[in-house]
N, C-alpha and C positions, 0 to 999 in steps of 0.2 A: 595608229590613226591615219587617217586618209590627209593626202596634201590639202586639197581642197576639202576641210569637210563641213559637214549640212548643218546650220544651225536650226530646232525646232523651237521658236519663239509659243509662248503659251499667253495667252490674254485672257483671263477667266472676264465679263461681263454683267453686271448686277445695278441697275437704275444708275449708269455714268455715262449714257450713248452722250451726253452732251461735251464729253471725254475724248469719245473713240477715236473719233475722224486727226486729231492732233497725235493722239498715241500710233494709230497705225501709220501715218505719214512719217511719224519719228523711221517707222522701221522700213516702212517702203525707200526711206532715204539714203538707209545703207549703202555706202559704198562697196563694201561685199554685198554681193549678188545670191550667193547657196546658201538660202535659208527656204522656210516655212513658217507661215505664222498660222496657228489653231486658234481660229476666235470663237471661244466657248460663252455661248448667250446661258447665261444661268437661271433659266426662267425669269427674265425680267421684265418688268407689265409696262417698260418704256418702249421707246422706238428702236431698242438696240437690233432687231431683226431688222429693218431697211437700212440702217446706216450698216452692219454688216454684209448683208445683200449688194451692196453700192460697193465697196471694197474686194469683194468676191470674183464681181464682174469686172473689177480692174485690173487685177493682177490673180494668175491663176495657182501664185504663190500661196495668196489668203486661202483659208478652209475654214468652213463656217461649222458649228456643233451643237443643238438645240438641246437641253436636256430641263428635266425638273429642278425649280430651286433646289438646294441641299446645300447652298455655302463656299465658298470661297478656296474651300478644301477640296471636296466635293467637285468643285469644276477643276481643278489642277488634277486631281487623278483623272477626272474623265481622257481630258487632254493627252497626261501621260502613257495612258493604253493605248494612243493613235499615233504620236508620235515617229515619225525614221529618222530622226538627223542623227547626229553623231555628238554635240552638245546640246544643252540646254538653256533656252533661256527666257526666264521667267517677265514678267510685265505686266502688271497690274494696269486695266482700264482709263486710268485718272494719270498715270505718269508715260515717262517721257526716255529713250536715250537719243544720246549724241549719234550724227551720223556715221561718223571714224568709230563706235565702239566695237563690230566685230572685227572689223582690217586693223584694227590696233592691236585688240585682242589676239589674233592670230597671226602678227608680224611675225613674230621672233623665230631664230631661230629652232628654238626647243617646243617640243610640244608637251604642255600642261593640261593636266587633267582638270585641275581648277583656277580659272584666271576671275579675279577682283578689280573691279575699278576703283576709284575714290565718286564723290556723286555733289552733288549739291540741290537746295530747297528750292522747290520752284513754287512762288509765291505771288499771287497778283502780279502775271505777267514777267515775273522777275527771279533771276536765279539768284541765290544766295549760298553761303559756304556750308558746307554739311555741319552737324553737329557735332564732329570728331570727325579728323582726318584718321582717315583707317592704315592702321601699320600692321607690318606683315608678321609680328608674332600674335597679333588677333586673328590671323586666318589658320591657324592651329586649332588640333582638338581640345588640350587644357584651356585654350583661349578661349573658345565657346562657350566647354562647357563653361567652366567657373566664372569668367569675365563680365558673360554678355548681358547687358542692360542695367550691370554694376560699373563698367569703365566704357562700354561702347557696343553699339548693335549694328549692323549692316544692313541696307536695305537688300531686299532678295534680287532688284535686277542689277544692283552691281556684279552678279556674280555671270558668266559663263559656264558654264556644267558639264564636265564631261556624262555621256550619258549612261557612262559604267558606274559613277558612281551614287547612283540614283538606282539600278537594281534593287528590284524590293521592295524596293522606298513607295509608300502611301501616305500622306499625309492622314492626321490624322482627324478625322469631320468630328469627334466626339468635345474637340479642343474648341473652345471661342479666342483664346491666345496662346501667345507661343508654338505655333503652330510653326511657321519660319525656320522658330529655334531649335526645334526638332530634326528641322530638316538639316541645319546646318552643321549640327552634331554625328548626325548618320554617315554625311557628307564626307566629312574631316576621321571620322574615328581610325581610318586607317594612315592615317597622317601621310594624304599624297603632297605633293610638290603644287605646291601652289605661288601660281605667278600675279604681284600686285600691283597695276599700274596706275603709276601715281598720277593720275587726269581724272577730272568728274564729267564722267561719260556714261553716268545716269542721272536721271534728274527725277527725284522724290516730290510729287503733289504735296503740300501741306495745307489741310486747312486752318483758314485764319487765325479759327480756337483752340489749333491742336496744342499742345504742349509737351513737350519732350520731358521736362521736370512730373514726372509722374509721382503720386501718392507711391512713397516706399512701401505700406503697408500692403498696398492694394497688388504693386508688382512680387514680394514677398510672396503672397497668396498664390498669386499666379504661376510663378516657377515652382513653388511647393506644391500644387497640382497635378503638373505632368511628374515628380518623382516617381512615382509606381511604374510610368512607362518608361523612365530610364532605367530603372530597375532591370524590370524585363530584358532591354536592350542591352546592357552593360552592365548588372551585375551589382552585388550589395556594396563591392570595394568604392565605383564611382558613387551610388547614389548616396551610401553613408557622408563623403567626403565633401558631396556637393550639398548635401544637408545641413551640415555644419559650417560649412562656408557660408551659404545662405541666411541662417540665424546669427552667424558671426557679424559678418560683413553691413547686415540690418541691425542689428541689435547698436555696433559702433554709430553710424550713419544716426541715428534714432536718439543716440548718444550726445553727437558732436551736434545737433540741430534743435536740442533743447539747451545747448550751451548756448548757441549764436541766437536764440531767442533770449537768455538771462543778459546776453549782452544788451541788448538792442532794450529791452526794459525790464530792470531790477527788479527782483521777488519783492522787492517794498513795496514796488507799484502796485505789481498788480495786488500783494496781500492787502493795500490802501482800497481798490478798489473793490478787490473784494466785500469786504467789510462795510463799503459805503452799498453795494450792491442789496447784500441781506438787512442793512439799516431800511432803502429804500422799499423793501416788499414786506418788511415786517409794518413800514408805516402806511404802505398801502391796503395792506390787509386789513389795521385798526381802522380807515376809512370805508372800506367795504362791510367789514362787520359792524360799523357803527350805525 
Protein backbone atom coordinates (compact mmCIF):
# COMPACT_ATOMS: atom_id res chain seq x y z
CA UNK A 1 0.00 0.00 0.00
CA UNK A 2 0.91 3.51 -0.85
CA UNK A 3 2.77 5.90 2.06
CA UNK A 4 0.26 8.24 1.62
CA UNK A 5 -2.74 6.54 0.80
CA UNK A 6 -6.43 7.86 -0.42
CA UNK A 7 -9.09 7.45 1.79
CA UNK A 8 -12.80 7.16 -0.16
CA UNK A 9 -15.32 8.32 2.59
CA UNK A 10 -18.85 7.07 1.32
CA UNK A 11 -22.09 9.11 2.71
CA UNK A 12 -25.13 7.37 1.39
CA UNK A 13 -28.11 10.40 1.96
CA UNK A 14 -31.93 9.72 2.70
CA UNK A 15 -34.28 12.76 4.35
CA UNK A 16 -31.04 13.78 7.03
CA UNK A 17 -29.84 17.14 4.88
CA UNK A 18 -30.51 18.61 8.30
CA UNK A 19 -27.48 16.08 9.25
CA UNK A 20 -25.15 16.71 6.49
CA UNK A 21 -23.66 20.05 6.80
CA UNK A 22 -22.10 18.71 10.56
CA UNK A 23 -21.27 15.25 9.02
CA UNK A 24 -19.31 16.62 6.13
CA UNK A 25 -17.50 19.22 8.30
CA UNK A 26 -16.47 16.18 10.55
CA UNK A 27 -14.59 15.18 7.44
CA UNK A 28 -13.54 18.37 5.78
CA UNK A 29 -11.76 18.59 9.40
CA UNK A 30 -9.46 15.95 8.78
CA UNK A 31 -6.22 16.51 9.57
CA UNK A 32 -5.14 14.10 6.86
CA UNK A 33 -5.62 15.75 3.75
CA UNK A 34 -5.78 12.32 0.76
CA UNK A 35 -9.19 11.50 0.94
CA UNK A 36 -12.60 11.69 -1.22
CA UNK A 37 -15.89 11.96 0.02
CA UNK A 38 -18.84 10.38 -2.37
CA UNK A 39 -22.10 12.07 -1.29
CA UNK A 40 -24.70 9.63 -2.62
CA UNK A 41 -28.16 11.71 -2.53
CA UNK A 42 -30.53 8.58 -2.43
CA UNK A 43 -33.45 9.98 -4.05
CA UNK A 44 -34.39 12.05 -1.10
CA UNK A 45 -37.71 14.56 -1.54
CA UNK A 46 -35.58 16.89 1.13
CA UNK A 47 -33.04 19.50 0.44
CA UNK A 48 -30.26 17.09 0.42
CA UNK A 49 -29.29 18.12 -3.39
CA UNK A 50 -28.46 22.10 -2.23
CA UNK A 51 -26.89 21.42 0.88
CA UNK A 52 -24.64 18.86 -1.24
CA UNK A 53 -24.26 21.18 -4.10
CA UNK A 54 -22.84 23.89 -1.35
CA UNK A 55 -20.20 21.20 -0.24
CA UNK A 56 -19.26 20.41 -3.81
CA UNK A 57 -18.39 23.85 -4.50
CA UNK A 58 -16.27 23.99 -1.49
CA UNK A 59 -13.85 21.54 -1.73
CA UNK A 60 -13.27 19.68 -4.90
CA UNK A 61 -12.68 16.73 -2.69
CA UNK A 62 -16.65 16.33 -2.31
CA UNK A 63 -18.42 14.30 -5.39
CA UNK A 64 -21.95 14.50 -5.42
CA UNK A 65 -24.05 11.16 -6.94
CA UNK A 66 -27.83 11.46 -7.72
CA UNK A 67 -29.47 8.17 -8.07
CA UNK A 68 -33.24 6.56 -7.44
CA UNK A 69 -34.29 5.69 -3.95
CA UNK A 70 -33.28 1.81 -3.45
CA UNK A 71 -32.01 2.08 0.21
CA UNK A 72 -29.18 2.46 2.28
CA UNK A 73 -27.52 -0.57 0.62
CA UNK A 74 -28.21 0.43 -2.62
CA UNK A 75 -26.49 3.84 -2.21
CA UNK A 76 -23.23 2.24 -0.67
CA UNK A 77 -22.84 -0.05 -3.77
CA UNK A 78 -23.58 2.76 -6.00
CA UNK A 79 -20.69 4.61 -4.12
CA UNK A 80 -18.42 1.65 -4.11
CA UNK A 81 -18.39 1.28 -8.13
CA UNK A 82 -16.86 4.91 -8.20
CA UNK A 83 -14.67 4.81 -5.71
CA UNK A 84 -10.20 5.26 -6.17
CA UNK A 85 -8.89 5.51 -2.80
CA UNK A 86 -7.00 2.74 -1.35
CA UNK A 87 -9.38 2.43 2.01
CA UNK A 88 -12.55 2.62 2.89
CA UNK A 89 -14.63 4.69 4.80
CA UNK A 90 -17.98 4.43 5.58
CA UNK A 91 -20.27 7.38 7.21
CA UNK A 92 -23.67 7.39 7.53
CA UNK A 93 -25.56 11.04 7.01
CA UNK A 94 -26.67 11.61 10.85
CA UNK A 95 -23.17 10.77 12.32
CA UNK A 96 -20.07 12.10 13.02
CA UNK A 97 -15.93 11.26 13.20
CA UNK A 98 -13.23 12.87 15.27
CA UNK A 99 -10.82 15.03 13.24
CA UNK A 100 -7.33 12.80 14.22
CA UNK A 101 -9.41 9.57 13.01
CA UNK A 102 -7.50 9.16 9.67
CA UNK A 103 -3.82 10.59 10.88
CA UNK A 104 -4.31 8.29 13.91
CA UNK A 105 -5.51 5.58 11.83
CA UNK A 106 -2.56 5.67 9.64
CA UNK A 107 0.23 6.70 12.22
CA UNK A 108 1.79 3.64 12.80
CA UNK A 109 4.38 2.13 11.73
CA UNK A 110 2.75 -1.19 10.10
CA UNK A 111 0.26 -0.92 7.62
CA UNK A 112 -3.32 -2.72 8.35
CA UNK A 113 -5.55 -3.72 6.13
CA UNK A 114 -8.20 -3.26 8.77
CA UNK A 115 -7.91 -0.59 11.44
CA UNK A 116 -11.06 -0.09 14.22
CA UNK A 117 -11.53 2.66 16.43
CA UNK A 118 -13.53 2.62 19.74
CA UNK A 119 -16.64 5.42 19.24
CA UNK A 120 -19.12 6.97 21.48
CA UNK A 121 -23.16 8.18 21.32
CA UNK A 122 -23.76 11.39 20.27
CA UNK A 123 -26.86 12.49 21.83
CA UNK A 124 -28.59 16.00 22.33
CA UNK A 125 -25.49 17.63 21.55
CA UNK A 126 -23.57 15.31 23.72
CA UNK A 127 -21.05 12.49 23.51
CA UNK A 128 -21.44 9.69 25.61
CA UNK A 129 -19.56 6.17 26.05
CA UNK A 130 -20.20 3.62 23.55
CA UNK A 131 -22.14 0.65 24.42
CA UNK A 132 -19.34 -1.77 24.84
CA UNK A 133 -15.88 -0.88 24.50
CA UNK A 134 -14.72 -2.85 21.40
CA UNK A 135 -11.77 -5.32 22.12
CA UNK A 136 -9.56 -6.82 19.63
CA UNK A 137 -10.65 -10.48 19.82
CA UNK A 138 -14.17 -8.96 18.55
CA UNK A 139 -12.50 -7.72 15.17
CA UNK A 140 -11.92 -11.58 14.38
CA UNK A 141 -14.05 -13.77 12.01
CA UNK A 142 -15.40 -16.14 14.89
CA UNK A 143 -15.99 -12.94 16.66
CA UNK A 144 -18.51 -11.70 14.01
CA UNK A 145 -19.72 -14.31 13.15
CA UNK A 146 -20.85 -15.91 16.48
CA UNK A 147 -20.69 -12.81 18.89
CA UNK A 148 -22.03 -10.04 17.13
CA UNK A 149 -25.38 -8.46 18.64
CA UNK A 150 -24.96 -11.31 21.38
CA UNK A 151 -21.89 -9.76 23.31
CA UNK A 152 -21.24 -6.60 21.04
CA UNK A 153 -21.67 -4.82 17.56
CA UNK A 154 -19.57 -2.19 15.95
CA UNK A 155 -20.78 0.71 14.38
CA UNK A 156 -19.58 0.65 10.47
CA UNK A 157 -17.55 4.09 10.62
CA UNK A 158 -15.33 2.75 13.27
CA UNK A 159 -13.87 0.88 10.86
CA UNK A 160 -11.13 1.98 8.09
CA UNK A 161 -11.19 -0.60 5.14
CA UNK A 162 -8.53 -1.55 3.29
CA UNK A 163 -10.11 -1.67 -0.20
CA UNK A 164 -8.94 -5.16 -1.00
CA UNK A 165 -10.86 -6.44 1.24
CA UNK A 166 -14.25 -5.32 0.03
CA UNK A 167 -13.50 -7.00 -3.55
CA UNK A 168 -16.66 -8.47 -4.52
CA UNK A 169 -18.37 -7.32 -1.78
CA UNK A 170 -22.12 -5.80 -2.59
CA UNK A 171 -24.10 -5.29 -0.01
CA UNK A 172 -26.91 -6.78 0.10
CA UNK A 173 -30.51 -4.39 -0.88
CA UNK A 174 -32.74 -7.59 -0.43
CA UNK A 175 -31.60 -7.27 3.49
CA UNK A 176 -33.63 -4.50 5.74
CA UNK A 177 -31.06 -5.67 8.71
CA UNK A 178 -27.98 -6.99 9.14
CA UNK A 179 -26.91 -5.77 6.46
CA UNK A 180 -23.39 -4.24 8.31
CA UNK A 181 -23.13 -7.73 9.56
CA UNK A 182 -22.54 -9.17 6.46
CA UNK A 183 -20.36 -6.98 5.54
CA UNK A 184 -18.25 -7.41 8.40
CA UNK A 185 -18.10 -11.12 8.08
CA UNK A 186 -16.82 -11.01 4.26
CA UNK A 187 -14.40 -8.43 5.76
CA UNK A 188 -12.64 -10.56 8.40
CA UNK A 189 -13.17 -14.23 6.86
CA UNK A 190 -9.67 -14.23 5.73
CA UNK A 191 -8.50 -13.27 9.19
CA UNK A 192 -6.36 -10.05 8.21
CA UNK A 193 -4.29 -8.20 10.86
CA UNK A 194 -6.42 -5.80 12.19
CA UNK A 195 -5.24 -2.80 14.17
CA UNK A 196 -7.56 -1.35 17.30
CA UNK A 197 -7.27 1.86 18.53
CA UNK A 198 -8.39 2.44 21.61
CA UNK A 199 -9.95 6.32 21.22
CA UNK A 200 -13.68 6.98 20.10
CA UNK A 201 -13.07 8.60 16.91
CA UNK A 202 -16.47 7.97 15.61
CA UNK A 203 -19.39 9.23 17.05
CA UNK A 204 -22.68 7.24 16.53
CA UNK A 205 -26.09 9.52 16.07
CA UNK A 206 -28.64 8.05 18.48
CA UNK A 207 -31.94 8.71 18.60
CA UNK A 208 -33.62 9.61 21.71
CA UNK A 209 -35.98 6.37 21.26
CA UNK A 210 -33.49 4.16 20.21
CA UNK A 211 -32.62 1.43 22.22
CA UNK A 212 -29.82 -0.90 22.23
CA UNK A 213 -31.77 -3.52 24.52
CA UNK A 214 -33.58 -5.02 21.51
CA UNK A 215 -36.42 -7.74 21.52
CA UNK A 216 -34.19 -11.13 21.59
CA UNK A 217 -36.88 -12.68 19.62
CA UNK A 218 -37.01 -10.10 16.98
CA UNK A 219 -32.99 -9.99 16.77
CA UNK A 220 -33.17 -14.03 16.66
CA UNK A 221 -35.34 -13.51 13.56
CA UNK A 222 -33.19 -11.45 12.11
CA UNK A 223 -29.78 -13.14 12.02
CA UNK A 224 -31.77 -16.44 11.22
CA UNK A 225 -32.75 -14.63 8.04
CA UNK A 226 -29.51 -14.05 6.32
CA UNK A 227 -28.38 -17.98 7.13
CA UNK A 228 -29.04 -18.94 3.58
CA UNK A 229 -26.57 -16.27 2.53
CA UNK A 230 -23.94 -17.39 4.89
CA UNK A 231 -24.47 -20.57 3.61
CA UNK A 232 -23.69 -19.59 0.19
CA UNK A 233 -20.78 -17.80 1.37
CA UNK A 234 -19.20 -19.99 3.83
CA UNK A 235 -20.59 -23.25 3.64
CA UNK A 236 -22.90 -25.82 5.76
CA UNK A 237 -19.80 -26.20 8.51
CA UNK A 238 -20.29 -22.36 9.46
CA UNK A 239 -23.92 -21.99 8.98
CA UNK A 240 -24.88 -25.23 10.87
CA UNK A 241 -22.58 -23.92 13.88
CA UNK A 242 -23.95 -20.43 13.82
CA UNK A 243 -27.47 -21.89 13.76
CA UNK A 244 -27.11 -23.70 16.79
CA UNK A 245 -25.28 -20.99 18.45
CA UNK A 246 -28.02 -18.79 17.57
CA UNK A 247 -30.99 -21.05 19.17
CA UNK A 248 -28.47 -21.76 21.96
CA UNK A 249 -27.48 -18.64 23.05
CA UNK A 250 -31.40 -17.30 22.70
CA UNK A 251 -33.00 -20.03 24.04
CA UNK A 252 -30.44 -19.60 27.54
CA UNK A 253 -31.00 -15.57 27.30
CA UNK A 254 -35.03 -16.40 27.21
CA UNK A 255 -34.22 -18.59 29.97
CA UNK A 256 -32.34 -16.53 32.47
CA UNK A 257 -34.93 -13.37 31.86
CA UNK A 258 -38.10 -15.34 32.87
CA UNK A 259 -35.95 -16.19 35.89
CA UNK A 260 -35.28 -12.43 36.73
CA UNK A 261 -38.91 -11.78 36.03
CA UNK A 262 -39.95 -14.83 38.96
CA UNK A 263 -37.71 -12.76 40.90
CA UNK A 264 -38.93 -9.47 40.69
CA UNK A 265 -42.73 -10.94 41.25
CA UNK A 266 -43.55 -14.50 42.53
CA UNK A 267 -45.82 -17.10 40.26
CA UNK A 268 -48.26 -16.32 43.40
CA UNK A 269 -48.63 -13.00 42.20
CA UNK A 270 -49.11 -13.06 39.28
CA UNK A 271 -51.34 -16.82 39.56
CA UNK A 272 -53.46 -14.26 42.37
CA UNK A 273 -54.01 -11.99 39.77
CA UNK A 274 -54.69 -13.99 37.46
CA UNK A 275 -57.57 -15.54 38.89
CA UNK A 276 -58.87 -12.18 40.18
CA UNK A 277 -58.49 -11.17 36.29
CA UNK A 278 -61.10 -13.98 34.99
CA UNK A 279 -63.19 -13.47 38.36
CA UNK A 280 -63.47 -9.74 37.07
CA UNK A 281 -64.63 -10.61 33.19
CA UNK A 282 -66.64 -13.39 34.29
CA UNK A 283 -68.67 -10.77 36.58
CA UNK A 284 -68.50 -8.42 33.88
CA UNK A 285 -70.01 -10.45 31.48
CA UNK A 286 -73.14 -11.46 34.03
CA UNK A 287 -73.65 -7.70 33.92
CA UNK A 288 -73.72 -7.38 30.21
CA UNK A 289 -75.67 -10.37 29.73
CA UNK A 290 -78.05 -9.29 32.38
Amino acid sequence: MKMNPKISVIVPCYNQAQFLDECLQSILDQTYENWECIIVNDGSPDNTDEVADKWVKKDSRFKYLYKENGGLSSARNAALEIVTGDYIQFLDSDDLIHREKFSKSLSGDKEYPLIVSQYTIYRNQTHLPGYKNIEQNFVTFDGIVYDWDLKFSIPIHCALIGKKLLEGFLFDTTLTSCEDWVMWIYITKDHPDALLINEPLAHYRKDVNDNMSADPIKIMKQRLKILPTLKKLYGEEVHDKLAYHIIDVRTTQLIQQRREFQKMIPLAVVAKYLSFKRFYYKLFRKKVDG
